[in-house]
C-alpha positions in Angstrom: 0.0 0.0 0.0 1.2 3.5 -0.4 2.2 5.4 2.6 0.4 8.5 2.1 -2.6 6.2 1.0 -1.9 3.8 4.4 -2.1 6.9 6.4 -5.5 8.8 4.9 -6.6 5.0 5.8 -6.0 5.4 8.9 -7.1 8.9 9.5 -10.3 7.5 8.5 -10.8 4.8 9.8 -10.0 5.7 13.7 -11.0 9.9 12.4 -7.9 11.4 13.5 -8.0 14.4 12.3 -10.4 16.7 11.4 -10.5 20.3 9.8 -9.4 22.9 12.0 -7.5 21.0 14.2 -4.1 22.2 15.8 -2.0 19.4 15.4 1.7 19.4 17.5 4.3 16.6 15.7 6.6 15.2 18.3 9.7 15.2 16.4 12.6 13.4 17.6 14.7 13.8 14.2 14.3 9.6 13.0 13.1 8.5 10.4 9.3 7.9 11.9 8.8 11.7 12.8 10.4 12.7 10.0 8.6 11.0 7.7 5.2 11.5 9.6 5.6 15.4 9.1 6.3 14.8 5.6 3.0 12.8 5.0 0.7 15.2 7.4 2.1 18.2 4.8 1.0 16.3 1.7 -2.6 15.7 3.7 -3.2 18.3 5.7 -4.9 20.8 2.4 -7.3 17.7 1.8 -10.9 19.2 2.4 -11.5 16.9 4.9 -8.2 16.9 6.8 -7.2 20.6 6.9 -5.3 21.5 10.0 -2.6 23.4 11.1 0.9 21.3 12.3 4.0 22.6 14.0 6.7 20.5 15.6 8.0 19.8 18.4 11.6 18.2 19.7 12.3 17.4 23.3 15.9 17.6 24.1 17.1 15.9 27.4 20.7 15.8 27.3 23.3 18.3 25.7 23.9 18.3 22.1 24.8 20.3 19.4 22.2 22.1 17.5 20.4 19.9 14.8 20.6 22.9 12.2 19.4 20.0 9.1 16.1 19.3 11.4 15.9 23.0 11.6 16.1 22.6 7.4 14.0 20.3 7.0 10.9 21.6 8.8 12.1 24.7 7.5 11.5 23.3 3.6 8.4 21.5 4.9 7.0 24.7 5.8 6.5 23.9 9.2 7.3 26.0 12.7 10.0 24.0 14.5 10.3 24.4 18.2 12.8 22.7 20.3 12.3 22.3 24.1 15.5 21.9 26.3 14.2 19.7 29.4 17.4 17.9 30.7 18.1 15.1 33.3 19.8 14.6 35.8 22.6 12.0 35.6 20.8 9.6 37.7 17.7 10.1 35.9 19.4 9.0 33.3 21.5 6.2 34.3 17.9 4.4 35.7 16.3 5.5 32.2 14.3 3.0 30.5 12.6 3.3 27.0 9.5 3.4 28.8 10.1 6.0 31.6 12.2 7.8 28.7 8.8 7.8 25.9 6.5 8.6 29.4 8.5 11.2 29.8 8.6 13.1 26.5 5.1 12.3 26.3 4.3 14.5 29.1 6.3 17.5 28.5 4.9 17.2 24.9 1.2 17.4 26.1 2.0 20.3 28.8 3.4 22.1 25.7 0.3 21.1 23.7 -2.0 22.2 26.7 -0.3 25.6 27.0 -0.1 26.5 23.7 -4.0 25.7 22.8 -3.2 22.2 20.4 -6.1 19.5 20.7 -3.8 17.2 18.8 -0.4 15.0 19.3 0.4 13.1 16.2 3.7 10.5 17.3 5.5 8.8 14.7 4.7 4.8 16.3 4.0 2.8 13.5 2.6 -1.1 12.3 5.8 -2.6 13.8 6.0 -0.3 16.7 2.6 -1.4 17.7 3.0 -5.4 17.3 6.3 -5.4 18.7 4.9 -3.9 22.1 1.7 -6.1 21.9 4.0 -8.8 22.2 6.1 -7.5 24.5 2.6 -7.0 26.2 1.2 -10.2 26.0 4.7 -12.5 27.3 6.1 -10.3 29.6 3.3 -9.1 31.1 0.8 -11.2 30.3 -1.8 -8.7 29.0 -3.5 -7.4 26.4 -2.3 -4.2 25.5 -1.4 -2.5 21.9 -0.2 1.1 21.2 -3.7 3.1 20.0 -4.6 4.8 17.3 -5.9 7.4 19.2 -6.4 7.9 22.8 -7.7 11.2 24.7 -6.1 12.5 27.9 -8.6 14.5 29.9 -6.1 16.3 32.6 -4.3 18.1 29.4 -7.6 18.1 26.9 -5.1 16.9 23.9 -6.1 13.8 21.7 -2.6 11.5 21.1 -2.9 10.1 17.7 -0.8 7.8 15.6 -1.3 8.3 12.0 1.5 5.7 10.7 -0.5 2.8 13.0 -0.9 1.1 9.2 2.4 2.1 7.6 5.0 -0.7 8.0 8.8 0.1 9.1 9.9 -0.9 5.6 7.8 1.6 3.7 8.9 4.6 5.8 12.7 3.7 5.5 12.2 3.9 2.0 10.7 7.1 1.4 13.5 8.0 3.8 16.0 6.9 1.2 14.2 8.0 -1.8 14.6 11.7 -0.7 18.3 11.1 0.7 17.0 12.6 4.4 19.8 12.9 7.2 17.9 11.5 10.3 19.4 11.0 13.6 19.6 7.6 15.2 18.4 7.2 18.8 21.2 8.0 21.4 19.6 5.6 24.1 23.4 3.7 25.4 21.0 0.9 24.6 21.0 1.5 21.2 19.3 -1.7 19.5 20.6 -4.3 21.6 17.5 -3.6 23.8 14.4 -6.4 24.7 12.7 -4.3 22.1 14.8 -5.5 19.2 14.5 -8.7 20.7 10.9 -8.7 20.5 11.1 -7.2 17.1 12.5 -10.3 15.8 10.1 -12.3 17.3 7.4 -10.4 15.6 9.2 -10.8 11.9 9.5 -15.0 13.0 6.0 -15.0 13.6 4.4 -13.1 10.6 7.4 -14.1 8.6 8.0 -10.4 7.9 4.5 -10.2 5.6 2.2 -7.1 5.9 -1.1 -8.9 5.3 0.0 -11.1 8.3 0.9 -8.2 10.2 -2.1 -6.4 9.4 -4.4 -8.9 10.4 -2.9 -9.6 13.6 -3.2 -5.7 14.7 -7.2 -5.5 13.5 -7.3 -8.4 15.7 -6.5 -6.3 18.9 -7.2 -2.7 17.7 -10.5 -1.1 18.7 -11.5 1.4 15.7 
């Protein structure tokens, strides 16, 4: 399926977006955000889907200032804001992917609250989903997939996940197609993680097919 086309699926199917919203991008600088913006620009003058975006990037730690982000919002023609919130060295030596995602997610929708956006659109896609249902389902022994779209009442902002459809592989590829710079995660982790663990399981199970893949996430997604 073509992205664009998996992701005005999506919009539809779980209505993600509507005209007039205010929609914040959480923008890390990979290849998810990056190519998320890139797909609400081309969507959001569709009648039905015409909104206003600006993105976001929470910085934690010190680094040097991502000027080709700063580009490529800039040709995107969207405002770019970058928030400095850093941790503490022991913050960050307990840091897990979890308490690391919890806590970007918060400072995003305080932002989003603040600055009047009803929407958070996070670049989470097919795999990102079914690699934490599994994750989900042996470690923990529950039920529980990334959503579509979820609505947190303390900061009156709507999460969404437009690329919930879109496969890793299709978003690396329009990644190389334009010849993007994005920037890896700097987690010491790196891939070595349980994540990428449980990503290979997931690839085993479907044996890397998208139909298979598909199927298995309408089996636990609510629309």
């Amino acid at each position: 399926m073509n992205i664009i086309k998996s992701v005005a699926k999506a919009i539809s199917d779980f209505n993600l977006i509507q005209k007039g919203d205010r929609v914040l991008i959480g923008a890390s600088g990979g290849k998810d955000s990056l190519a998320l913006s890139y797909i609400l620009t081309q969507l959001k003058h569709w009648p039905s889907y015409e909104c206003s975006l600006t993105a976001v990037q929470v910085v934690t730690h010190d680094i040097d200032e991502n000027t080709a982000l700063q580009k490529h919002y800039q040709m995107m023609d969207i405002p770019f804001v970058v928030l400095h919130e850093p941790l503490s060295p022991e913050k960050q030596q307990n840091l897990t992917c979890y308490t690391c995602a919890t806590y970007r997610r918060v400072i995003l929708m305080n932002y989003a609250r603040a600055h009047h956006f009803n929407k958070i659109a996070l670049g989470h896609h097919l795999d990102d989903a079914l690699t934490t249902l599994l994750m989900n389902l042996i470690l923990q022994g529950r039920i529980d997939v990334l959503e579509a779209k979820r609505y947190y009442e303390p900061f009156h902002v709507t999460l969404i996940r437009p690329l919930i459809y879109t496969p890793e592989e299709s978003i690396i590829r329009l990644i190389r197609t334009h010849g993007w710079h994005t920037v890896a995660c700097s987690c010491v982790r790196g891939n070595q993680g349980i994540r990428a663990e449980y990503r290979k399981k997931l690839e085993f199970l479907t044996g890397g097919e998208l139909s298979a893949k598909l199927r298995l996430l309408s089996a636990f997604l609510k629309k």
